[in-house]
N, C-alpha and C positions, 0 to 999 in steps of 0.2 A: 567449671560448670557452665557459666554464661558462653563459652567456645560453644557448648555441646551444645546448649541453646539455640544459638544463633545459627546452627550447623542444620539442627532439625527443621526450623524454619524455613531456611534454603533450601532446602530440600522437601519441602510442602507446598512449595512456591513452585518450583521446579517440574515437579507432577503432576500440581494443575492444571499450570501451561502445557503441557505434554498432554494432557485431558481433555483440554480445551480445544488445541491445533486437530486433535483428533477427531472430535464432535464435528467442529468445524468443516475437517475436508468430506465426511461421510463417504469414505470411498472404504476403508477396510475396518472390520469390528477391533478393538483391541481390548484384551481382558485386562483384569487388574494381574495376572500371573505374567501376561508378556511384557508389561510395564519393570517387568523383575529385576531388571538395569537398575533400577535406583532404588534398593532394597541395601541393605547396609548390613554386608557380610565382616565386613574388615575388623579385627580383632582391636582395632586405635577407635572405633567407631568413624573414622570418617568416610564421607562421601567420594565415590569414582567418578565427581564433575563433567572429565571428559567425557566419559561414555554418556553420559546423561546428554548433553549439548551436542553430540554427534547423533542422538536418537532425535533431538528435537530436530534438528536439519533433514534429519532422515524423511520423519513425519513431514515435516515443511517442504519438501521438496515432491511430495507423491500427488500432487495436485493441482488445483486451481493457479500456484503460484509459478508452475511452469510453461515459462515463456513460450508462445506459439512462434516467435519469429522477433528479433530485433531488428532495430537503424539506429542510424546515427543524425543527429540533428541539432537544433536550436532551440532552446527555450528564453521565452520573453512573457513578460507578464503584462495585465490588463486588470480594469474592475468595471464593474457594470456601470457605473457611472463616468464612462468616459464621455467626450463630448459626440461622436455620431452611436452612442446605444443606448438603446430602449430600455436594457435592463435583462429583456427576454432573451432567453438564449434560443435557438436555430433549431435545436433537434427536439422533438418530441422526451419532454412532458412540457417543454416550450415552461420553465418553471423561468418568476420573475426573480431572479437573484440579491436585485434590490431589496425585499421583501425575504428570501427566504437564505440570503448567505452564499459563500464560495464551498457548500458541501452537499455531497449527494448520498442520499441511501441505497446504497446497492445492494439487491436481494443478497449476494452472491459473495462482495465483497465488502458489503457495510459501509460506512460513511465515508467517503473518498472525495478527494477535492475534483474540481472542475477545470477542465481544461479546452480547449478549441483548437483545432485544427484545417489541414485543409479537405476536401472531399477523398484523399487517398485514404485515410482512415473515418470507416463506418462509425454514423452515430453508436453509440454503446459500447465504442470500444474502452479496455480498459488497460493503460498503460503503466508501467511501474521503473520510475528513474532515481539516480540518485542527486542530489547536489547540497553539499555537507553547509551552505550557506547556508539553506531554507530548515534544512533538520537532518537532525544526526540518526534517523529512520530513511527507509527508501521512501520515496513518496508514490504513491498507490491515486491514479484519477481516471477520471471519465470523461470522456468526447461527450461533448455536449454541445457544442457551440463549434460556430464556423468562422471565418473572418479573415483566415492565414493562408498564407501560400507554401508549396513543397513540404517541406519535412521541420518544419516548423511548427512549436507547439508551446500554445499562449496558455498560463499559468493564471488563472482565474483569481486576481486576490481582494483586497478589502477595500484597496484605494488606487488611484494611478499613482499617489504618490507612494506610498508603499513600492508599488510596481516600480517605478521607477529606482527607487534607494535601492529594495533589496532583491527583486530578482534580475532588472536586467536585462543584458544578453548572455547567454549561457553557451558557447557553441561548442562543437563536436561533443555533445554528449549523447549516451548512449541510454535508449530509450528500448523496455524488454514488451510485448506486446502480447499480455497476460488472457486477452478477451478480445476477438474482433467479430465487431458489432454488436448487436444485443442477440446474444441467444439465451433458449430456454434449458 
C-alpha cells in the first residue's frame, strides 16, 4: 500500500512539472488528454517513468532552452566588492549588486545569476553551462557586466574569497548561448 503511495505521488509530481514546463515555454497548447503518457494503464498499477522523462525533455527541449550557438571558454569568478568595483554593474539596469545580490530577474528566464563578459557578448545575453563544483543543475546567467577579455566569462559571486576557493579557473568549458542580447 505505502509502494502504491509513494508511486501516485510521483507521479503527481511528475505532471506538474510537465504542466509547469508547458505554461512556462507558451509556445504549444497541451490538454490534459495529450498529457495521457502518464495515465496508468498497466494492470501492476505502476508508472511508465521512461516515457514520462522522455516527454519532459520533449517539452524542455521545444524552446527557450535551445541553444542559439555555443563556445568554448573560461570561467573565473568575482564579487562586487572587489577592490577596483563600484558595486554597479556595466550594462543597463546598471543595478548595484552590493545592495541587491549575485541574481537577476529575468522576464523570460527568471532568477539567474550574473555574469560579465567581454563586448563579444551583448548585454542581455543569457548563457547556460555546466560545472558539477558550483551545482549539480546547469547554471542558467545573464551578461550584465563587463570587465573580461575573449571568451572569458566571470561568474558573479558573494565574495572574492568565495571566488577564489570555489570557482576559480574553469577552462575549456562549454558555454550554450540561450539569449543573445536582450530581446523582447
Amino acid at each position: 500500500m505505502k509502494e502504491y503511495i509513494k508511486s501516485r505521488i510521483v507521479m503527481t509530481i511528475e505532471l506538474i512539472i510537465i504542466l509547469l514546463i508547458t505554461i512556462f515555454l507558451k509556445k504549444e497548447t497541451y490538454t490534459v488528454s495529450s498529457l495521457s503518457v502518464a495515465k496508468n494503464n498497466s494492470l501492476d498499477k505502476t508508472l511508465d517513468v521512461e516515457i514520462i522523462q522522455q516527454n519532459q525533455k520533449e517539452l524542455f527541449s521545444k524552446g527557450t532552452y535551445n541553444p542559439v550557438y555555443t563556445f568554448t571558454g573560461e570561467l573565473t569568478g568575482y564579487a562586487g566588492d572587489c577592490p577596483l568595483c563600484s558595486g554597479y554593474l556595466a550594462c543597463p539596469p546598471r543595478t548595484n549588486v552590493l545592495k541587491k545580490g549575485i541574481y537577476y530577474n529575468d522576464k523570460t528566464y527568471g532568477k539567474v545569476r550574473i555574469v560579465a563578459s567581454s563586448k563579444n557578448y551583448p548585454c542581455g545575453t543569457i548563457l547556460k553551462f555546466n560545472v558539477k563544483k558550483l551545482s549539480e543543475d546547469p547554471i542558467i546567467a545573464i551578461v550584465l557586466d563587463r570587465g573580461v577579455g575573449g571568451n572569458v566569462i566571470d561568474l558573479l559571486t558573494e565574495s572574492e574569497d568565495y571566488a577564489r576557493k570555489n570557482v576559480g579557473r574553469v577552462r575549456n568549458l562549454n558555454f550554450e548561448v540561450l539569449r543573445e542580447g536582450w530581446k523582447k
